[in-house]
N, C-alpha and C positions, 0 to 999 in steps of 0.2 A: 122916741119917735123912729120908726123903723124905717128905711128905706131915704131917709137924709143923707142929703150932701156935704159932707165934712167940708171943712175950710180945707186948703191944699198950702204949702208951704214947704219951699227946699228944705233938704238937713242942712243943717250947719255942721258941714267935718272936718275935722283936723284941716289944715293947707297938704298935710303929705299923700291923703287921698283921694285930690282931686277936687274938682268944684262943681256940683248940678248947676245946669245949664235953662231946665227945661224939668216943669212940674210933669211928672205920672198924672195921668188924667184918671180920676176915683173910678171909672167903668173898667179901666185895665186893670188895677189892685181887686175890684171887686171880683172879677170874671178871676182871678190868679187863687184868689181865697174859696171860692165857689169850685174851682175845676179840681182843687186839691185832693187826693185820695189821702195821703196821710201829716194830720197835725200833730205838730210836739206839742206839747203841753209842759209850761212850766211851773211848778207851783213852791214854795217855800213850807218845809217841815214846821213845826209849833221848836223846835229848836234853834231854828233860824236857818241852818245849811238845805240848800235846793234840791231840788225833784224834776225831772224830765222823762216824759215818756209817748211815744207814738199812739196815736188815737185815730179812730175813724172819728168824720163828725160831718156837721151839714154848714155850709157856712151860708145864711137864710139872714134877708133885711138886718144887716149891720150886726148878726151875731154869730157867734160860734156853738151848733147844737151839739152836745156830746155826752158822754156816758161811761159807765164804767161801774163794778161793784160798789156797794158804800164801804167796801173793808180794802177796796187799793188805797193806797197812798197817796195818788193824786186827788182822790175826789175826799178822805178823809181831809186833805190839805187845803182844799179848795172851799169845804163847807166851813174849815175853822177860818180860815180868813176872808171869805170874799172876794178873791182875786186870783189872779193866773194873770199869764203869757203864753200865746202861741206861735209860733214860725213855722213857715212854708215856703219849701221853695229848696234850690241849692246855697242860696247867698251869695253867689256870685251874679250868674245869668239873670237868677230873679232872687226876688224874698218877696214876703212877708210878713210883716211883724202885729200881732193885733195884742193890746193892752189893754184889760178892762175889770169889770167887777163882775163875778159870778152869783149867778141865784137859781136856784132851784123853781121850776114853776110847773103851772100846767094851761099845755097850749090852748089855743081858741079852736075850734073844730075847722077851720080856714088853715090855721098853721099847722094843723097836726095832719093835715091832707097835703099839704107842700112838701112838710117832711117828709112823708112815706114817696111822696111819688120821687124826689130827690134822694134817698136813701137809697130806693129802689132801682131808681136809674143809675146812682153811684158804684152799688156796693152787690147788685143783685150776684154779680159771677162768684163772690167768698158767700151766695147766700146765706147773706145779711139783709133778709126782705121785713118789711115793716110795715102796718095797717095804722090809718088816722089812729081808731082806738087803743092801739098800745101806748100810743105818746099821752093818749089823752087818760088811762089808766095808771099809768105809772108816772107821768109827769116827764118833764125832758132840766135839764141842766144844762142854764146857757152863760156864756163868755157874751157879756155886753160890752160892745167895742167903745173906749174912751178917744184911743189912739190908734193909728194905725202907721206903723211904717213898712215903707215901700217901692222898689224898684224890680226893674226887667232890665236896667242897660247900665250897670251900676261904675260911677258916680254920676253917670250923666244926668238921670231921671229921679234919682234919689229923693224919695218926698214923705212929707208929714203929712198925714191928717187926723184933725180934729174933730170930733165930736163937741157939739156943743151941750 
């Protein structure tokens, strides 16, 4: 269900890092995820040892759109298991952290017009410009968000959220 409202809930960290005070409200993690220019992307090799690498992507109703050859390493890794992690942010001043299960799809003629004009608006100066029908020809590869963690005043605001 796209565009839901996770449950919200402090982190629970160590006592030596401090104690959130006060939940991130899900409009500011969204707005931190959506303004991003560049996502890491983490993903686990079929050997077990990790994979990170910087991505452009669109971050559109509760998911992360992104891309990449089928012969890099993270989308090779991404198709064999279904899953990633992304981070944004510095990690101190802000982060965040999105955790979820990846699927290959092909948008709605609705979503492949969001993309473009959000791609568009993002990425147009490295022209990286994009038309509804390329998403809808080639399909788009999304990070569907399970979890999401997330601050801008960190540990004060430090927060979970859930998808249900």
């Amino acid at each position: 269900m796209a565009g839901r409202e996770p449950s919200a809930s402090l982190l629970p960290l160590p006592p030596v890092y401090g104690k959130p005070t006060r939940p991130m409200a899900w409009s500011d993690a969204d707005d931190l995820l959506t303004e991003s220019r560049v996502y890491w992307i983490a993903s686990v090799r079929p050997d077990g040892r990790p994979h990170i690498v910087p991505s452009d992507g669109i971050w559109l109703d509760d998911a992360l759109y992104f891309g990449g050859s089928p012969d890099t390493v993270h989308m090779r890794n991404v198709r064999a298991t279904g899953r990633a992690v992304v981070h944004v942010g510095d990690g101190l001043a802000a982060a965040g952290i999105v955790e979820g299960n990846v699927t290959d799809e092909t948008p709605t003629p609705d979503v492949a017009a969001r993309l473009a004009v959000a791609n568009n608006t993002k990425y147009a100066d490295y022209g990286m410009t994009m038309q509804p029908e390329d998403y809808v020809s080639t399909g788009v590869t999304a990070l569907r968000a399970r979890r999401v963690l997330a601050w801008t005043r960190y540990p004060e605001n430090a927060t979970r959220f859930e998808f249900g």
